[in-house]
C-alpha positions in Angstrom: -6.8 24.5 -11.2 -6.0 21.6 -13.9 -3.1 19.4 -13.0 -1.1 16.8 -14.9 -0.8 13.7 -15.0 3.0 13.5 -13.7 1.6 15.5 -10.8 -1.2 13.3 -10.5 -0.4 9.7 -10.9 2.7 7.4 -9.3 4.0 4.2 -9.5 4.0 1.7 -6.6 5.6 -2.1 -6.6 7.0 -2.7 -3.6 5.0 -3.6 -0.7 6.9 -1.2 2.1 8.2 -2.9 5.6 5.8 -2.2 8.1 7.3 -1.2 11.6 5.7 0.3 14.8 8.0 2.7 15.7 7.5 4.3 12.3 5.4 7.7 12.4 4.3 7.4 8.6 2.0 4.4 9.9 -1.7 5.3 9.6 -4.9 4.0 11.1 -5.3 2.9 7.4 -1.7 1.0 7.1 -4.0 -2.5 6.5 -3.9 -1.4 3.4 -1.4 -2.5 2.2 -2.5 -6.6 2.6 -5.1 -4.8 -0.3 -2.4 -3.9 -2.0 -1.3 -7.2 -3.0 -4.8 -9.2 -3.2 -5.9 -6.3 -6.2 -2.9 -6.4 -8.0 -3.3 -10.2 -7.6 -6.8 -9.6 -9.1 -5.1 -7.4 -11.4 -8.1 -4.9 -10.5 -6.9 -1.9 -11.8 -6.6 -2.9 -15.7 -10.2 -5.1 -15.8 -11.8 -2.0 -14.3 -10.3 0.1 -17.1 -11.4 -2.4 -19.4 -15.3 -1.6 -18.6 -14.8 1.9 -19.8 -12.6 1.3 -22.9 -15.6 1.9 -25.0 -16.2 5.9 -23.6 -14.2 8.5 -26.2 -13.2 11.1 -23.0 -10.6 10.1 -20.9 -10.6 12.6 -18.0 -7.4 13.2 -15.7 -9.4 11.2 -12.8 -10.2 7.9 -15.2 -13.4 6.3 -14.9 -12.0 3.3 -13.2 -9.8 5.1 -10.7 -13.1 6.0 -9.5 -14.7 3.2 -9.2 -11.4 1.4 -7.2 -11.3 4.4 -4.7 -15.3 3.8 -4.3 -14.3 0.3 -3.2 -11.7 1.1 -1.1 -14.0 3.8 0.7 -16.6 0.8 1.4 -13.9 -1.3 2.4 -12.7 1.6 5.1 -16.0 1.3 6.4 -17.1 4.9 5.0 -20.8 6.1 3.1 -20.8 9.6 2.7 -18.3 10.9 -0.8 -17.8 14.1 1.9 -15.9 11.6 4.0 -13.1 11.0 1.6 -11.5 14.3 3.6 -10.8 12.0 6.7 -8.2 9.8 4.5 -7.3 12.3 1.8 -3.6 12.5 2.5 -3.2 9.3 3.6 0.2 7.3 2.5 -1.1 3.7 2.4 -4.8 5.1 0.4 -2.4 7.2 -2.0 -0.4 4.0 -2.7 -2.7 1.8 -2.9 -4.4 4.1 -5.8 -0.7 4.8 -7.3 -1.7 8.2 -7.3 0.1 11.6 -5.3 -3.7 13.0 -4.6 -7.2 11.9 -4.5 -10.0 13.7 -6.5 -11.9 15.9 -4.9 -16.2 14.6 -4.2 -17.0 17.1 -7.3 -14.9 15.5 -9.5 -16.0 12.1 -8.2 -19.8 13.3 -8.7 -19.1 14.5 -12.2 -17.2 10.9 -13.4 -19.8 9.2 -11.9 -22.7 10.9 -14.0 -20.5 10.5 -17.3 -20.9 6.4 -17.0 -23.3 4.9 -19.2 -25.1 2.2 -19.5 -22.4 0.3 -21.0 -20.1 0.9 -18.6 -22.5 0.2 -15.7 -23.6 -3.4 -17.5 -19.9 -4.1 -18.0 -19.0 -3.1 -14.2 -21.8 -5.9 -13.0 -20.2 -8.3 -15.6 -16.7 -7.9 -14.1 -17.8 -8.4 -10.4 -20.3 -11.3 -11.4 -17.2 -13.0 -12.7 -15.2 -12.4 -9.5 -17.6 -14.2 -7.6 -18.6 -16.6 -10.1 -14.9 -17.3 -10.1 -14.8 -17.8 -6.5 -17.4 -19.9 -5.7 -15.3 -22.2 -8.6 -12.3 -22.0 -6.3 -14.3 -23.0 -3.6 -15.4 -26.4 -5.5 -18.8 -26.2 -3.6 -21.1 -29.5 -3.9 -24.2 -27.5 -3.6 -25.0 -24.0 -3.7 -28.2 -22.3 -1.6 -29.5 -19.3 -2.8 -31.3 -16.9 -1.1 -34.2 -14.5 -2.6 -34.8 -11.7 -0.5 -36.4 -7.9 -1.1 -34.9 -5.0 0.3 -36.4 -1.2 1.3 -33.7 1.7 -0.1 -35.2 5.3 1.0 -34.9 7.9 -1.2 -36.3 11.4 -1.4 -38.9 13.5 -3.5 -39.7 11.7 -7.0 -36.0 10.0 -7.8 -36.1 8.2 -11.0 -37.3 4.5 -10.6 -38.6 5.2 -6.9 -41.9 4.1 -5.4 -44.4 4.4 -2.6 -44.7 0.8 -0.8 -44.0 -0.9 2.0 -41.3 1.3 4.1 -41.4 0.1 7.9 -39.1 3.1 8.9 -40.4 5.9 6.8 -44.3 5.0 5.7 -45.3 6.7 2.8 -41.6 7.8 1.4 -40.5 7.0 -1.9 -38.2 4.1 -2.1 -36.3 1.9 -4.1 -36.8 -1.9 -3.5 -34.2 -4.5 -5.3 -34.4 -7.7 -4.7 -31.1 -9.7 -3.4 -30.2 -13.5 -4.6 -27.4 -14.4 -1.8 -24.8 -17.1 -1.6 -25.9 -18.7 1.7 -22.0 -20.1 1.6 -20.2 -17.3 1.3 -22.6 -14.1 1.5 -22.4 -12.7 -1.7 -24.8 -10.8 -3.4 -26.4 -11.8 -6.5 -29.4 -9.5 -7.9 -31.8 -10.9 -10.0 -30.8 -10.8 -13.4 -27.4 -12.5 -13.1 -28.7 -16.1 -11.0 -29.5 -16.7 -14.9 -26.1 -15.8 -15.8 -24.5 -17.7 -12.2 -26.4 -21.1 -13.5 -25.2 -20.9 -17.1 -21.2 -20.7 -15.6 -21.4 -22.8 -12.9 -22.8 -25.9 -14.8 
């Protein structure tokens, strides 16, 4: 069943006053310190900004998506199935300004609508966030760190490879390689140290 948007999306500003004794808090009530560092980052409209170029605008938009992906990493979850544990969760639901979360199909589905655009303009946008950090920071020197990585997959996924796989010899794998920030941790892949140099200098 379709919904609408009034029954989909709301509006949150104020940052509510946490207290113990209240039985509306959650496990996931940390939130809320999120809450005010993306708004901050003003997250929400640069995000819709890497899909301004796609024609459909779906109920679930593109970059709703991608913020509840990041929120689902930062709650320390993998699996899209275990969006169910934190579904009807206050602080998730206003932290996405939304009344309900999209279910994993519809998740799957906006996911294999971005293109390549949108994907390049995603890397862009996060690039720049740590780019812009590391600025902040006013770091005399920078040490990067080039390392490979081993990313199991299964039967012949597209861009996979027999290699080297320590845990599972012989599978078909994926194998990026990593350019970290010693300083801070962040992740760099190879294409963009190019791009780091160039706004750093």
């Amino acid at each position: 069943m379709k919904s609408s948007k009034a029954q989909i999306y709301a509006k949150f500003h104020k940052i509510p006053h946490i207290r113990f004794e209240d039985q509306q808090l959650t496990s996931f009530s940390g939130l809320l310190i999120f809450q005010l560092f993306f708004k901050w980052m003003n997250l929400k409209n640069k995000l819709k900004k890497c899909f301004s170029h796609m024609k459909v605008s779906p109920i679930f938009g593109h970059h709703f998506i991608v913020m509840l992906l990041v929120v689902h990493l930062i709650l320390g979850f993998r699996r899209l199935r275990e969006i169910d544990y934190y579904r009807d969760d206050p602080p998730v639901l206003r932290l996405m300004g939304l009344k309900k979360l999209p279910d994993v199909s519809t998740i799957s589905r906006s996911l294999s609508q971005m293109d390549n655009q949108s994907i390049a303009n995603l890397r862009r946008l996060s690039r720049l966030f740590a780019i812009n950090g590391l600025q902040r920071e006013g770091f005399n020197r920078l040490t990067l760190d080039f390392d490979g990585s081993v990313l199991s997959t299964r039967r012949h996924a597209q861009g996979s490879a027999v290699g080297y796989n320590k845990v599972k010899k012989g599978a078909r794998s994926y194998y990026p390689l990593f350019c970290t920030i010693a300083q801070t941790g962040q992740f760099f892949v190879q294409c963009a140290c190019g791009a780091l140099n160039a706004e750093l200098s």
